[in-house]
N, C-alpha and C positions, 0 to 999 in steps of 0.2 A: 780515728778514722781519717783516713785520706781524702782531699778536699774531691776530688776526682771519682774518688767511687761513692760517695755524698751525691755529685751527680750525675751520676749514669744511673742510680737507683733512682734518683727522684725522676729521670727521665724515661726508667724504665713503668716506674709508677704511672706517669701523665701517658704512656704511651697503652698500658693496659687499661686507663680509666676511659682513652679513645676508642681503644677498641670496646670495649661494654658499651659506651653511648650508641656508637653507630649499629651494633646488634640490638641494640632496645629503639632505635630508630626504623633499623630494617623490617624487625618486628612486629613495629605498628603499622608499617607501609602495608606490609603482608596484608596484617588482620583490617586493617582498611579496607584491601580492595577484594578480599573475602568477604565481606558485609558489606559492599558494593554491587558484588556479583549473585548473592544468595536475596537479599531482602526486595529483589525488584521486583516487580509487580508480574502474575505471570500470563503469558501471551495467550491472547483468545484466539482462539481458530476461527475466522472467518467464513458464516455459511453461504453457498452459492443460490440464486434466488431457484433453482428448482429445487433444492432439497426441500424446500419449504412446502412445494405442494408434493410434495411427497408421503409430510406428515397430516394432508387430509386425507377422509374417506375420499374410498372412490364415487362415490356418486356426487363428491363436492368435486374430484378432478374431471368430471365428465360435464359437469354443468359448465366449469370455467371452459374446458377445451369447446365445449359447444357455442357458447360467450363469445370467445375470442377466434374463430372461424366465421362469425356473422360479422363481427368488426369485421374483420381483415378480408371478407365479402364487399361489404360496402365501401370502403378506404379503396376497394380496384375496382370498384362498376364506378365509382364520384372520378378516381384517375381515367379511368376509361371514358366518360364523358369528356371531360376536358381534352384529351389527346382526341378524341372526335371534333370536337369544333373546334379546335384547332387546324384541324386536317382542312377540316369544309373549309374553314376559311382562307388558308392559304389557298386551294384548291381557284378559289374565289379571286380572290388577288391575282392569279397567275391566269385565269381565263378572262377577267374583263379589264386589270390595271395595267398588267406587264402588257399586252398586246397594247392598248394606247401610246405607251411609250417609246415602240416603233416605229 
């Protein structure tokens, strides 16, 4: 055998033994990011705070909706006080402090 085709075989050999490793490389990259993509955990749907009284009776949605109409009564008659003497008292300021200051 001729020293020459001695190697061009043995370089054909290392040349197919590269291409195998880099197909059993690519192969695991594959199956890596397949069982990357498949084993994650999976996504909860987030519920929005009405759904939830949704799932009570109604006579629990009526109690709450009645609940929270008498707050948000008194949250504006307490802001309505204070926008009242507020008033007065500027009211106050500008009839007997501002005239002084002329």
């Amino acid at each position: 055998m001729n020293p020459d085709q001695s190697r061009e075989e043995e370089f054909r050999q290392r040349e197919t033994e590269l291409r195998d490793r880099e197909i059993k490389v690519r192969m695991q990259e594959l199956e890596s990011e397949i069982e990357t993509t498949t084993t994650g955990k999976p996504v909860r749907q987030r519920r929005h705070a009405f759904s939830l009284l949704s799932h009570l009776p109604r006579w629990a949605q009526l109690i709450l909706l009645f609940i929270g109409m008498i707050l948000a009564i008194r949250i504006a008659s307490a802001l309505a006080g204070v926008f009242i003497l507020f008033v007065i008292g500027w009211v106050g300021y500008k009839l007997f402090f501002e005239r002084d200051a002329n």
